[in-house]
N, CA, C and O atoms as a Tinker XYZ file with bonds, in Angstrom:
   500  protein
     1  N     70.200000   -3.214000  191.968000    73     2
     2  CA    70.060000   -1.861000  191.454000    64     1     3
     3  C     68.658000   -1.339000  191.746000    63     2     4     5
     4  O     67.768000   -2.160000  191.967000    81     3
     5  N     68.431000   -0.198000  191.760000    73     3     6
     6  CA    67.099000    0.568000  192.380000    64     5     7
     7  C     66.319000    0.584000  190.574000    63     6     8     9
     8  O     66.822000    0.735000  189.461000    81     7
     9  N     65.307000    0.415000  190.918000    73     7    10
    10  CA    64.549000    0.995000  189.710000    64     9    11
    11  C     64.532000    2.236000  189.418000    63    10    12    13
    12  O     64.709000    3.118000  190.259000    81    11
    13  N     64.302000    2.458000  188.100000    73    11    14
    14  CA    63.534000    4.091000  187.669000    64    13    15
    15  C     63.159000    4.065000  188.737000    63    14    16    17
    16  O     62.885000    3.041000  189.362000    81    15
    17  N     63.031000    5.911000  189.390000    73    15    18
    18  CA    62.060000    6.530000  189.837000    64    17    19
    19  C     60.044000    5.610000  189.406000    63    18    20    21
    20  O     59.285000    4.768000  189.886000    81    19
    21  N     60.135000    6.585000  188.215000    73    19    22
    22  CA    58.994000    6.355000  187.442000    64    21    23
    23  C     58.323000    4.566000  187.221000    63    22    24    25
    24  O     57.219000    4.173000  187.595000    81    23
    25  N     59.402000    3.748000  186.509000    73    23    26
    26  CA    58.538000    2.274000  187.089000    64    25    27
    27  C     58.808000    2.149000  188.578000    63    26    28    29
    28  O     58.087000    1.198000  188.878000    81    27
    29  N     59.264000    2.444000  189.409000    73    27    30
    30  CA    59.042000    1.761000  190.887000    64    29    31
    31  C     57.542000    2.229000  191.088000    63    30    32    33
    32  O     56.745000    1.457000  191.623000    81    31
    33  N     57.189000    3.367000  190.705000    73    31    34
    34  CA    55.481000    3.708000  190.870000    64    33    35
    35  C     54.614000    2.841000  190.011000    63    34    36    37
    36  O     53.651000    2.251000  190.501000    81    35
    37  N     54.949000    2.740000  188.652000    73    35    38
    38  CA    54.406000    1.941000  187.659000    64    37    39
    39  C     54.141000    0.586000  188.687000    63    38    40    41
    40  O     52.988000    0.316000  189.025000    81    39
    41  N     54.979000   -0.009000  189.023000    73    39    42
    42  CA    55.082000   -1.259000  189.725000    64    41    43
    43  C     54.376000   -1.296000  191.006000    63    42    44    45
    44  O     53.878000   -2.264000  191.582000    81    43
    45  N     54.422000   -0.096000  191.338000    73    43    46
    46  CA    53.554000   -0.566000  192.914000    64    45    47
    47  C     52.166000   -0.111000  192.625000    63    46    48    49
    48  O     51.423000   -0.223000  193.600000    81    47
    49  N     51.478000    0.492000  191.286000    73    47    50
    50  CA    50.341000    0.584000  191.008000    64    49    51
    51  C     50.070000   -1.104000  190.126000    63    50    52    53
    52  O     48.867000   -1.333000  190.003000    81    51
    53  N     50.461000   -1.580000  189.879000    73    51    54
    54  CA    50.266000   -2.682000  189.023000    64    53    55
    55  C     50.106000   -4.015000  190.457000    63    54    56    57
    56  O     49.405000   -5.025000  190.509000    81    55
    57  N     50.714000   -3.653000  191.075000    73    55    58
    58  CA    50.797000   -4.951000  192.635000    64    57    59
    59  C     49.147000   -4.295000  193.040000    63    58    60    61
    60  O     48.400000   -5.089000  193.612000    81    59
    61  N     48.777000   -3.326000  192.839000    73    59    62
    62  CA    47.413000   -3.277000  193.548000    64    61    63
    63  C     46.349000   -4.574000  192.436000    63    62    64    65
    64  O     45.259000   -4.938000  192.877000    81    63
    65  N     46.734000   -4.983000  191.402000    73    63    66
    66  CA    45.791000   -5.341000  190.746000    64    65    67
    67  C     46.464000   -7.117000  190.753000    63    66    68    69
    68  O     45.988000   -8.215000  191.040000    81    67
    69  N     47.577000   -6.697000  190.350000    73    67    70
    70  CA    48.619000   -8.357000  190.229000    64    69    71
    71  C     49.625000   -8.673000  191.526000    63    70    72    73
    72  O     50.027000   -7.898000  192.394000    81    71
    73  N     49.821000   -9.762000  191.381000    73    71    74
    74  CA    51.328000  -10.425000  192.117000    64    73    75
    75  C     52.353000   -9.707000  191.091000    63    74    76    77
    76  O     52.041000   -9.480000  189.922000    81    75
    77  N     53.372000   -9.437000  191.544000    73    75    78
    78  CA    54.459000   -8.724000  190.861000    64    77    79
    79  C     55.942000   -9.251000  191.028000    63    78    80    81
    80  O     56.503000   -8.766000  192.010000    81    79
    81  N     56.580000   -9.994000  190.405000    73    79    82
    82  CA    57.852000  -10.303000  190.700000    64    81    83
    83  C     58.815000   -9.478000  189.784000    63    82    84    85
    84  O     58.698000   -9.196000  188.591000    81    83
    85  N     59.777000   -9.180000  190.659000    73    83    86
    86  CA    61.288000   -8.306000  189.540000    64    85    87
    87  C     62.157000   -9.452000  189.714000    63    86    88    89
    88  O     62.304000  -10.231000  190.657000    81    87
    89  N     62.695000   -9.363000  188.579000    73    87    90
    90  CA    64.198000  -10.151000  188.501000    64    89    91
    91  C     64.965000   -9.414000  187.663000    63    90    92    93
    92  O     64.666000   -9.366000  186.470000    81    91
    93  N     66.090000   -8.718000  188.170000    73    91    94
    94  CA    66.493000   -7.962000  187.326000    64    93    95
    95  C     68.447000   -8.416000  187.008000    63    94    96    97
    96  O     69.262000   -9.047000  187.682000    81    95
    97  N     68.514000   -7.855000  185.946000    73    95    98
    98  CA    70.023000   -8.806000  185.045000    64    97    99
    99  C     70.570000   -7.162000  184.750000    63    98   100   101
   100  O     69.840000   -6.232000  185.095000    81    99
   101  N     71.705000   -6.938000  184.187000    73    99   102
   102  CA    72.491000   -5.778000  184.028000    64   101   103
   103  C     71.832000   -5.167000  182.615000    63   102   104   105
   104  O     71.959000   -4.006000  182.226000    81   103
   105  N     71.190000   -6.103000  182.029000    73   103   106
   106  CA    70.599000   -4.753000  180.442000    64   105   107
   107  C     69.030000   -4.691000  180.870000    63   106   108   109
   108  O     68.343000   -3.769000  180.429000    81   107
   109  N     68.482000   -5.645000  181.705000    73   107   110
   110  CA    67.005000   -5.821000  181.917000    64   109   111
   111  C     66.401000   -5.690000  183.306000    63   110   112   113
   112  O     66.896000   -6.029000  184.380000    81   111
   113  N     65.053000   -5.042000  183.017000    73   111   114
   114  CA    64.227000   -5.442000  184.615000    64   113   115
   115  C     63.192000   -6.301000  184.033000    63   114   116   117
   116  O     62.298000   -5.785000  183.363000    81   115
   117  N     63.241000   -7.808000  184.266000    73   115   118
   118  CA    62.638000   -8.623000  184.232000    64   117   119
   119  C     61.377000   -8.553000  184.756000    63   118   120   121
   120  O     61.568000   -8.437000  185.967000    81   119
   121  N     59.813000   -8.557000  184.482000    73   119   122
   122  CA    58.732000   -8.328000  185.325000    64   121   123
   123  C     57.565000   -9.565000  185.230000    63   122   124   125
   124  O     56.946000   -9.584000  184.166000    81   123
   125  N     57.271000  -10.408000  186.050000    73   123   126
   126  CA    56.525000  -11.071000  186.117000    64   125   127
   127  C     55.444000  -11.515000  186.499000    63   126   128   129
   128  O     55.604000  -12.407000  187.332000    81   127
   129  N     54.627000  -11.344000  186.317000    73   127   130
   130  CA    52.935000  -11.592000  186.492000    64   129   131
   131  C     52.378000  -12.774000  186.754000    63   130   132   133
   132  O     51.456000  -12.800000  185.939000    81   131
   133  N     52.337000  -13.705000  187.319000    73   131   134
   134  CA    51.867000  -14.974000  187.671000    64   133   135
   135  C     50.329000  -14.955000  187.548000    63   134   136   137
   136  O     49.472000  -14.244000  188.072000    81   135
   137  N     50.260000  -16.281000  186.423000    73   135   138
   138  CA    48.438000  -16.584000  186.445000    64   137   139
   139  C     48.107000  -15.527000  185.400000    63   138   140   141
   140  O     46.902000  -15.775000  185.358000    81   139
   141  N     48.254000  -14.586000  184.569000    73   139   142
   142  CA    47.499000  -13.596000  183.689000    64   141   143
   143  C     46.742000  -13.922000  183.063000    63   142   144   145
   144  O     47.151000  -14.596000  182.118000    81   143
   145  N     45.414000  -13.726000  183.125000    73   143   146
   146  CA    44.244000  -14.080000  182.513000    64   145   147
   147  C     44.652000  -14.130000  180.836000    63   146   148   149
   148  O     45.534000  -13.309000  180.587000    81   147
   149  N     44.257000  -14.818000  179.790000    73   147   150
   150  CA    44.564000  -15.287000  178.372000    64   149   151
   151  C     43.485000  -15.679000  177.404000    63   150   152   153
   152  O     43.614000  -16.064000  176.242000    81   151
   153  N     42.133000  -15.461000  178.286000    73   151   154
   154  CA    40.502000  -15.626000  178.072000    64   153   155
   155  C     40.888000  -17.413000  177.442000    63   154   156   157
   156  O     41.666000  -18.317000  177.744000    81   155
   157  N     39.782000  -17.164000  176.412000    73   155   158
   158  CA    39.302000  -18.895000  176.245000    64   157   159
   159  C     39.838000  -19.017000  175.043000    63   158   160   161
   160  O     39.802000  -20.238000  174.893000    81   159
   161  N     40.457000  -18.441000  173.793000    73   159   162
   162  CA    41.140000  -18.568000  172.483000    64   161   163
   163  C     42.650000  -19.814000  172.931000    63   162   164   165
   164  O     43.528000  -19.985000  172.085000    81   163
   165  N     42.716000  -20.505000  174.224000    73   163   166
   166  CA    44.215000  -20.649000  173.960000    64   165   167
   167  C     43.821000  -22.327000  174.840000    63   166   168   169
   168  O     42.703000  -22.626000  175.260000    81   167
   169  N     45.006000  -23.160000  174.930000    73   167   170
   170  CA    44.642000  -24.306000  175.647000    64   169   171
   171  C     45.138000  -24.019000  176.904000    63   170   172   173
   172  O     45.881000  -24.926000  177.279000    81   171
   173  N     45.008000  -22.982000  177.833000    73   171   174
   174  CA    45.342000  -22.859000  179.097000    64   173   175
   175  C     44.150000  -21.706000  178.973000    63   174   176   177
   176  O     43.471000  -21.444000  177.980000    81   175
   177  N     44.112000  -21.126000  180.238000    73   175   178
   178  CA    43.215000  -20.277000  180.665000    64   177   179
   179  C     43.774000  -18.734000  180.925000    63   178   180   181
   180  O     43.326000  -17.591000  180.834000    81   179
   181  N     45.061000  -19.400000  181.316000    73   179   182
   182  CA    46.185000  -18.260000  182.042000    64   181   183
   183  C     47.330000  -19.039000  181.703000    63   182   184   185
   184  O     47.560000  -20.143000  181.208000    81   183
   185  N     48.176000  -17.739000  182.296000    73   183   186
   186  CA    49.827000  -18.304000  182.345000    64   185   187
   187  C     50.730000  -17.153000  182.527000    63   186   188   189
   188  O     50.491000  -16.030000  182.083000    81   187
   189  N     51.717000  -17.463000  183.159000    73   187   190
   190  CA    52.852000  -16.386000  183.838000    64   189   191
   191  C     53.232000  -15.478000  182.426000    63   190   192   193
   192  O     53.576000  -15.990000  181.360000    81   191
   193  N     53.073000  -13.906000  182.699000    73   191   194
   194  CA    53.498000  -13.623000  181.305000    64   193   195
   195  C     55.012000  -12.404000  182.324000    63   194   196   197
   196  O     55.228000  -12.178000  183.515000    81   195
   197  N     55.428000  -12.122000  181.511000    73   195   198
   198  CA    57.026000  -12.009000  181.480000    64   197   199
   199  C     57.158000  -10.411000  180.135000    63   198   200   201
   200  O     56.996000  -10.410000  178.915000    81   199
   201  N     57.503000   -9.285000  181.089000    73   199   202
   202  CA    57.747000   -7.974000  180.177000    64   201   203
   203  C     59.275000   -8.397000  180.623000    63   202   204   205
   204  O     59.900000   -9.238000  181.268000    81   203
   205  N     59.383000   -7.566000  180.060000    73   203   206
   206  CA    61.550000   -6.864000  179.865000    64   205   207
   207  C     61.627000   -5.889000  179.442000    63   206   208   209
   208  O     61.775000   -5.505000  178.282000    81   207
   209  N     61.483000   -5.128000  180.848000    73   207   210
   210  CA    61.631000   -3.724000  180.327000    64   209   211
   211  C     63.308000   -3.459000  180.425000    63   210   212   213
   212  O     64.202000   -3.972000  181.098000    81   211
   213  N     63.258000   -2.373000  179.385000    73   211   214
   214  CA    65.225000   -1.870000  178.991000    64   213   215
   215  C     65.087000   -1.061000  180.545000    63   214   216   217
   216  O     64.115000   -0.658000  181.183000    81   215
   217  N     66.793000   -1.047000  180.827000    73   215   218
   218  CA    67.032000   -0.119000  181.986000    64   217   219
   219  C     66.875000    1.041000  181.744000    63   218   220   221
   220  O     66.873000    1.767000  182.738000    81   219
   221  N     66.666000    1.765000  180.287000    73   219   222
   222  CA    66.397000    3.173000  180.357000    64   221   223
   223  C     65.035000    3.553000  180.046000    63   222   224   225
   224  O     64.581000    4.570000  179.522000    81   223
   225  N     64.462000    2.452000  180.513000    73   223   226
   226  CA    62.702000    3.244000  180.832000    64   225   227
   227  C     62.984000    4.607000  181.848000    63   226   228   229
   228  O     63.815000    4.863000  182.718000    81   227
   229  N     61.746000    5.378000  181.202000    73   227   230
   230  CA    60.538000    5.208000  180.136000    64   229   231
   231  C     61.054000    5.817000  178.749000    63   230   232   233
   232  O     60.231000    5.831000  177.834000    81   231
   233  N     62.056000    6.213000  178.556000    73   231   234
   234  CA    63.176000    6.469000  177.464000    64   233   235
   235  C     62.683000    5.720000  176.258000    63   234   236   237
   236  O     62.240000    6.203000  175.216000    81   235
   237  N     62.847000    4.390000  176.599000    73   235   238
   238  CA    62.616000    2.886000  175.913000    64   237   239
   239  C     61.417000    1.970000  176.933000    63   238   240   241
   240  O     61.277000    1.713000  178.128000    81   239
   241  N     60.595000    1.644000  175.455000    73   239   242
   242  CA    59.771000    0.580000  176.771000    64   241   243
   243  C     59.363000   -0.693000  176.468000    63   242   244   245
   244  O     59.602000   -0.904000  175.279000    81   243
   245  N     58.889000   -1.572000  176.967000    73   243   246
   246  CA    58.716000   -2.952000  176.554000    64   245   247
   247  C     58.353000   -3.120000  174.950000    63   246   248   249
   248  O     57.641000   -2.347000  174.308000    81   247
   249  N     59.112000   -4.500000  174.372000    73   247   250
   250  CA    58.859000   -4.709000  172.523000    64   249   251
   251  C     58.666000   -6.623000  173.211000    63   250   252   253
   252  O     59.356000   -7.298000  173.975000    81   251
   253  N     57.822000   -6.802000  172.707000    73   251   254
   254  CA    56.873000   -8.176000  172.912000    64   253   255
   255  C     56.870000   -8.715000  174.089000    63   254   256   257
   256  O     57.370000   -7.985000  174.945000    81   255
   257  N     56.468000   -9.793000  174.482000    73   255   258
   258  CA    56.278000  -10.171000  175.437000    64   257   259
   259  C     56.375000  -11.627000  175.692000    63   258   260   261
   260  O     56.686000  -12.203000  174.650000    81   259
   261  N     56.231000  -12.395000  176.642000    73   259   262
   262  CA    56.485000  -13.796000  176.617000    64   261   263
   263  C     55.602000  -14.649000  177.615000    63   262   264   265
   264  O     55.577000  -14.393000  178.819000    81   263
   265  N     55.055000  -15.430000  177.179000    73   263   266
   266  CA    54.251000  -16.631000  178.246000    64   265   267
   267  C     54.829000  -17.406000  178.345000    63   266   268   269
   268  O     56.003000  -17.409000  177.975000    81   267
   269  N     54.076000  -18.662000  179.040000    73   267   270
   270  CA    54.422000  -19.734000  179.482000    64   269   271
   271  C     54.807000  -20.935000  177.897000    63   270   272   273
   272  O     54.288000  -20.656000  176.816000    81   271
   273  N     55.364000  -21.681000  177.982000    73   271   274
   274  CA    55.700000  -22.415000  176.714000    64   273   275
   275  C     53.837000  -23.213000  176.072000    63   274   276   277
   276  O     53.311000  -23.193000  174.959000    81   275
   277  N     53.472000  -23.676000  177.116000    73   275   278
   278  CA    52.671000  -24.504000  177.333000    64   277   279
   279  C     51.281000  -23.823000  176.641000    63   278   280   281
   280  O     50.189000  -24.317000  176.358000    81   279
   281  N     51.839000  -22.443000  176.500000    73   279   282
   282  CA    50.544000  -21.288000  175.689000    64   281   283
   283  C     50.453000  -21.672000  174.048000    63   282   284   285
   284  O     51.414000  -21.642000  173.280000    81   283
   285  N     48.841000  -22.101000  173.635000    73   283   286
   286  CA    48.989000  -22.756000  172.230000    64   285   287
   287  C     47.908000  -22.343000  171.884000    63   286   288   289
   288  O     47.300000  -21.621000  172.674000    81   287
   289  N     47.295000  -22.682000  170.538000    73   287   290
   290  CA    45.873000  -22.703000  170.331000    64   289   291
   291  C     45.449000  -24.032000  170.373000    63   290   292   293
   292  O     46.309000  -24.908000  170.465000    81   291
   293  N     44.075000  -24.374000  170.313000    73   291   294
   294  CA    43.172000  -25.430000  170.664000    64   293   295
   295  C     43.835000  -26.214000  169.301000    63   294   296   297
   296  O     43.882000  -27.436000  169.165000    81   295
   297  N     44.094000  -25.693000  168.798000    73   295   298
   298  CA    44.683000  -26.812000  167.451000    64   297   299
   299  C     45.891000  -27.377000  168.072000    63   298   300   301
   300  O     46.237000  -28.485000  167.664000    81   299
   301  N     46.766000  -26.669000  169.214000    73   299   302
   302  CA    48.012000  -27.368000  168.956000    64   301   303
   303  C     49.244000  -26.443000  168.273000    63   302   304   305
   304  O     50.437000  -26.525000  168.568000    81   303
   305  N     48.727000  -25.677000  167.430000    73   303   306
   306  CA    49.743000  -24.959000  166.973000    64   305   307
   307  C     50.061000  -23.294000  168.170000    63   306   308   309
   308  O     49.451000  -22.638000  169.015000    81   307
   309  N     51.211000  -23.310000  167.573000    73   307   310
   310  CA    51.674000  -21.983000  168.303000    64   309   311
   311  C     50.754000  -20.778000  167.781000    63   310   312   313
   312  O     50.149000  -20.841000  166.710000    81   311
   313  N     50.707000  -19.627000  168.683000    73   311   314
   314  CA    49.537000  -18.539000  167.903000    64   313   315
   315  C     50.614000  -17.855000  167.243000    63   314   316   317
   316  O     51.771000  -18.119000  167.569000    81   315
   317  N     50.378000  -17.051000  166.400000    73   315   318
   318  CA    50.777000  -16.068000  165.446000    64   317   319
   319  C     52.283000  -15.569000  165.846000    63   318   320   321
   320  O     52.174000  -15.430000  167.064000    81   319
   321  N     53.338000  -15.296000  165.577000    73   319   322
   322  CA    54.417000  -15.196000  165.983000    64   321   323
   323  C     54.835000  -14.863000  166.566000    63   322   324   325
   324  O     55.420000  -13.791000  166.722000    81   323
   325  N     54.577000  -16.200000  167.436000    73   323   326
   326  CA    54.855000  -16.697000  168.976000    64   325   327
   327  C     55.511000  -18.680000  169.460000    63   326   328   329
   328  O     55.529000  -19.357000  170.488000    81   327
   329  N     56.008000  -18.911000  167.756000    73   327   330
   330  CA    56.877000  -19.846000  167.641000    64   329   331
   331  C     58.204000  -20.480000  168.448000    63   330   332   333
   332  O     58.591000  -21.618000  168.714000    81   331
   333  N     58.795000  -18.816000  168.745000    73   331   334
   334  CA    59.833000  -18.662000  168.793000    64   333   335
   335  C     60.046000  -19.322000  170.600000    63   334   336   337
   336  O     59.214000  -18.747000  171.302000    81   335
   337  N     60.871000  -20.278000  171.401000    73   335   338
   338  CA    60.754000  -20.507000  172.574000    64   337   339
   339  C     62.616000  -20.143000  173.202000    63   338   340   341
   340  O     63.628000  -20.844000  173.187000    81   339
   341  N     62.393000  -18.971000  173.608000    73   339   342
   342  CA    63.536000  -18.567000  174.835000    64   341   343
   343  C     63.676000  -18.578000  176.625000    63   342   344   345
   344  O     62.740000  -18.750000  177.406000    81   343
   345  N     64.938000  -18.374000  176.933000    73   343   346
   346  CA    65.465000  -18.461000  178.245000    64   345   347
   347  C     65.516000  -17.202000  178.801000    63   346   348   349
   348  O     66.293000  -16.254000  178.683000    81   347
   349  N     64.574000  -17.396000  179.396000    73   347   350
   350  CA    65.009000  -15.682000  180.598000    64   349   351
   351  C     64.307000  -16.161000  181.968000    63   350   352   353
   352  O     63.306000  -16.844000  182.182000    81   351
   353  N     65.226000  -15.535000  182.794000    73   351   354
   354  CA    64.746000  -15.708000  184.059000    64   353   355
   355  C     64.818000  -17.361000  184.924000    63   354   356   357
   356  O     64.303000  -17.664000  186.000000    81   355
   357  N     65.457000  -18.017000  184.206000    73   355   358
   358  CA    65.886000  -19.441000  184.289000    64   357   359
   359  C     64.784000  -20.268000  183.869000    63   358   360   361
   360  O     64.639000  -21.398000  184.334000    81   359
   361  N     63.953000  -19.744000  182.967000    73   359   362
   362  CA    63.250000  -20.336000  182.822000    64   361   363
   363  C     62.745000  -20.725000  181.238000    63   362   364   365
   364  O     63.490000  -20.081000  180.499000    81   363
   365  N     61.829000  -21.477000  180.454000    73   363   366
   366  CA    61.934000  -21.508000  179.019000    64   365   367
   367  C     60.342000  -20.286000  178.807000    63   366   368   369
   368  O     59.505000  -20.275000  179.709000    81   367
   369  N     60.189000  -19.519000  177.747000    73   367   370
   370  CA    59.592000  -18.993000  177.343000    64   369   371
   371  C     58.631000  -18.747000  176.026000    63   370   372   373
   372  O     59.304000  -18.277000  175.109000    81   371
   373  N     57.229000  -18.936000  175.670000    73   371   374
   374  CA    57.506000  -18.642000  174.230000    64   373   375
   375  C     57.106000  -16.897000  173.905000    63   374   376   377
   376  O     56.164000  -16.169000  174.218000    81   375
   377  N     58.042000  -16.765000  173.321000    73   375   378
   378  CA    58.111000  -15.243000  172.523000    64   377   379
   379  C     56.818000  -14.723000  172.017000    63   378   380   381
   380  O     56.394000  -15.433000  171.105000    81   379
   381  N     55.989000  -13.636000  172.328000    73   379   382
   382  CA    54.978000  -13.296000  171.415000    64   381   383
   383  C     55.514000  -12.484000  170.685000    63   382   384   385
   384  O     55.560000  -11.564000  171.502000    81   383
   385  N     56.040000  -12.006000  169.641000    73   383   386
   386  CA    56.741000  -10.986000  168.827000    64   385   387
   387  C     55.821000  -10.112000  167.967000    63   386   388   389
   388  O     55.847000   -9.845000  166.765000    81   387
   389  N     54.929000   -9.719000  169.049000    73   387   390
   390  CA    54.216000   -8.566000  168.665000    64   389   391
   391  C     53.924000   -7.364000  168.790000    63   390   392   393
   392  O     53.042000   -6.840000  169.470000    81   391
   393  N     54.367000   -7.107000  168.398000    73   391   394
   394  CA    54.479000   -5.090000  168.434000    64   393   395
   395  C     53.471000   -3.975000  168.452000    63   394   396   397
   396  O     52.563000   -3.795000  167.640000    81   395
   397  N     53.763000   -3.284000  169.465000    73   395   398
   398  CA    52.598000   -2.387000  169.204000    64   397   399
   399  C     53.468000   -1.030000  168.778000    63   398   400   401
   400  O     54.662000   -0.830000  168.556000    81   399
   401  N     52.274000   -0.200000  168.776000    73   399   402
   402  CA    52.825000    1.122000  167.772000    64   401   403
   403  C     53.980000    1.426000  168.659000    63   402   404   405
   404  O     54.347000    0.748000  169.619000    81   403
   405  N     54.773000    3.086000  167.995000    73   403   406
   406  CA    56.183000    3.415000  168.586000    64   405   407
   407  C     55.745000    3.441000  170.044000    63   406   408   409
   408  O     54.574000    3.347000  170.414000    81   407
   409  N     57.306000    3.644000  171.205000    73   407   410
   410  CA    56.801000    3.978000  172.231000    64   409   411
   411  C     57.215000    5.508000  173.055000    63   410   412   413
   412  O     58.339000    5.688000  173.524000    81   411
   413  N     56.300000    6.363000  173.119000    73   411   414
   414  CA    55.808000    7.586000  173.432000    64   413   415
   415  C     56.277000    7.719000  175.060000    63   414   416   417
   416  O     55.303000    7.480000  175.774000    81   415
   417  N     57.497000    8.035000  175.847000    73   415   418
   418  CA    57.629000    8.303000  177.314000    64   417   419
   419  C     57.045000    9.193000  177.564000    63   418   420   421
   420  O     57.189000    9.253000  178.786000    81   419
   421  N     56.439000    9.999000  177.281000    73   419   422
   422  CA    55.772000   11.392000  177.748000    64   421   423
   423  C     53.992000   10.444000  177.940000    63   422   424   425
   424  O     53.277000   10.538000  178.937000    81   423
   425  N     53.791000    9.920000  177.151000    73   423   426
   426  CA    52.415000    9.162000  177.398000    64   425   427
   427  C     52.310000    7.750000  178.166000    63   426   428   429
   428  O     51.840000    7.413000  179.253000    81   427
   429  N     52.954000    7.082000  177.120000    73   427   430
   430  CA    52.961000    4.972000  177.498000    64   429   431
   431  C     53.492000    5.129000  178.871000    63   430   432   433
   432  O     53.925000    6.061000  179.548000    81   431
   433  N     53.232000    3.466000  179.069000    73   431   434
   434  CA    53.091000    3.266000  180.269000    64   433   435
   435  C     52.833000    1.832000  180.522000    63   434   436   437
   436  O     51.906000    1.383000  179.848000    81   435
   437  N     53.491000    0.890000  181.425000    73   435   438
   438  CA    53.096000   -0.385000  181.892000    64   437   439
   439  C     51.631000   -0.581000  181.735000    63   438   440   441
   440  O     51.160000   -1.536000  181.118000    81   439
   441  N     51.080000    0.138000  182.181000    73   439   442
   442  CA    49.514000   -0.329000  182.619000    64   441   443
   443  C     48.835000   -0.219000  181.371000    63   442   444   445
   444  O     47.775000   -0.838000  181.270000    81   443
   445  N     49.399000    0.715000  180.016000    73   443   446
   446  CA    48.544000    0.848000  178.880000    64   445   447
   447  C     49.583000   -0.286000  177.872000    63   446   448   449
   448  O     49.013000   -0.811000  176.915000    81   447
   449  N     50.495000   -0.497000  178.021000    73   447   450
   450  CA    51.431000   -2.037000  177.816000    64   449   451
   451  C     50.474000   -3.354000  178.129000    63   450   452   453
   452  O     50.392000   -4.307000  177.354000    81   451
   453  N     49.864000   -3.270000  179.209000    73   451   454
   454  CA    49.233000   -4.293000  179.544000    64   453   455
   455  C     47.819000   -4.621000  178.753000    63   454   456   457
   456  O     47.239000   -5.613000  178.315000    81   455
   457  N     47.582000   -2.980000  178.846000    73   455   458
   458  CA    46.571000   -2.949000  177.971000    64   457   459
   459  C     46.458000   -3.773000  176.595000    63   458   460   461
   460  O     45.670000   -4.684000  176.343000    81   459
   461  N     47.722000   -3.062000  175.545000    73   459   462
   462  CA    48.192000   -4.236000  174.663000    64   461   463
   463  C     48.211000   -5.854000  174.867000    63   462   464   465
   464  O     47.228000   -6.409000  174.377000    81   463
   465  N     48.645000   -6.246000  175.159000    73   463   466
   466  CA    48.950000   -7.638000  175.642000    64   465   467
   467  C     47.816000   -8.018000  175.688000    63   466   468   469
   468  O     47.395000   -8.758000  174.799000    81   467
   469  N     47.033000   -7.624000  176.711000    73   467   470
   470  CA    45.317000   -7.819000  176.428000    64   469   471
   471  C     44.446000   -8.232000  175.190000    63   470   472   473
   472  O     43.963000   -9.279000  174.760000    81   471
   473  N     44.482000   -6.610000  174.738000    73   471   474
   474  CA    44.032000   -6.543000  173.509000    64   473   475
   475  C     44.768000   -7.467000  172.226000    63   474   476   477
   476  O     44.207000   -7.714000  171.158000    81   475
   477  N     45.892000   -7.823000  172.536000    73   475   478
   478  CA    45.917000   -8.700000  171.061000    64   477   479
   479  C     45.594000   -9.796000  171.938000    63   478   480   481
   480  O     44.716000  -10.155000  171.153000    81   479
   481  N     45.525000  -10.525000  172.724000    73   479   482
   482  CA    45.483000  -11.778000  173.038000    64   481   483
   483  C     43.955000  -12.023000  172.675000    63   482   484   485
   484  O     43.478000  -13.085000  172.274000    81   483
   485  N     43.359000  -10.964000  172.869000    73   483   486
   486  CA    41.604000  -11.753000  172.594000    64   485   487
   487  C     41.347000  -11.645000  171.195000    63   486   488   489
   488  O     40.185000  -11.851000  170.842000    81   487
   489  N     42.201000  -11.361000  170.322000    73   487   490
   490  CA    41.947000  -11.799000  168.685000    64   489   491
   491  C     42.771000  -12.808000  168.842000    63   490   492   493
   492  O     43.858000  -12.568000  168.317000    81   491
   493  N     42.695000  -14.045000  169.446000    73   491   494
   494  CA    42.697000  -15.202000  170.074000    64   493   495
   495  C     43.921000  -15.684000  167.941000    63   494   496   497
   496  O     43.230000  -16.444000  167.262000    81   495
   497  N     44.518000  -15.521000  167.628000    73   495   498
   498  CA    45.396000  -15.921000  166.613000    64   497   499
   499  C     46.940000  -15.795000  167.127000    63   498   500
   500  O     47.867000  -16.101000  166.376000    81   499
């Protein structure tokens, strides 16, 4: 299936900065980022992180996000509720189930999505 109009641009502005993989399933466009920086709060450095965006972006737009399983804190424990470990993309995942405010199609956007993801990851919990 062809993407949105609107993410196929999202996506080829985001390949200027990242590696970009689609895998896409009949309710999802699977998007994958290989290596995403995760700063120093975690026992990896990086790790593949994983959006799912709904097919009716920008309508609807990404609700949490997912790393690599292997993503923990220096204690060992899972960070903040990100317990949860799922299957997408044939692969195992752990869930960050963190939300950012509503999502706005006339404004949001992958790249300010990313922004998120960012920003909570360096309150390193």
């Amino acid at each position: 299936m062809a993407l949105p109009p609107r993410l196929e641009k999202e996506v080829e502005e985001l390949r200027r900065i990242y590696q970009v993989t689609i895998i896409e399933d009949s309710e999802w466009i699977n998007i994958v980022l290989p290596a995403f920086p995760l700063g120093d709060g975690f026992t990896v450095f990086s790790s593949d992180l994983l959006l799912r965006v709904p097919r009716s972006y920008p309508d609807a737009g990404p609700d949490m996000f997912w790393l690599e399983v292997a993503v923990t804190l220096p204690s060992g424990q899972p960070p903040q509720a990100a317990e949860v470990i799922e299957q997408h993309v044939g692969r195992s995942w752990r869930r960050f189930s963190w939300h950012r405010r509503s999502w706005k199609p006339s404004v949001d956007n992958l790249d300010g999505y990313l922004e998120f993801v960012h920003r909570r990851l360096l309150e390193k919990k």
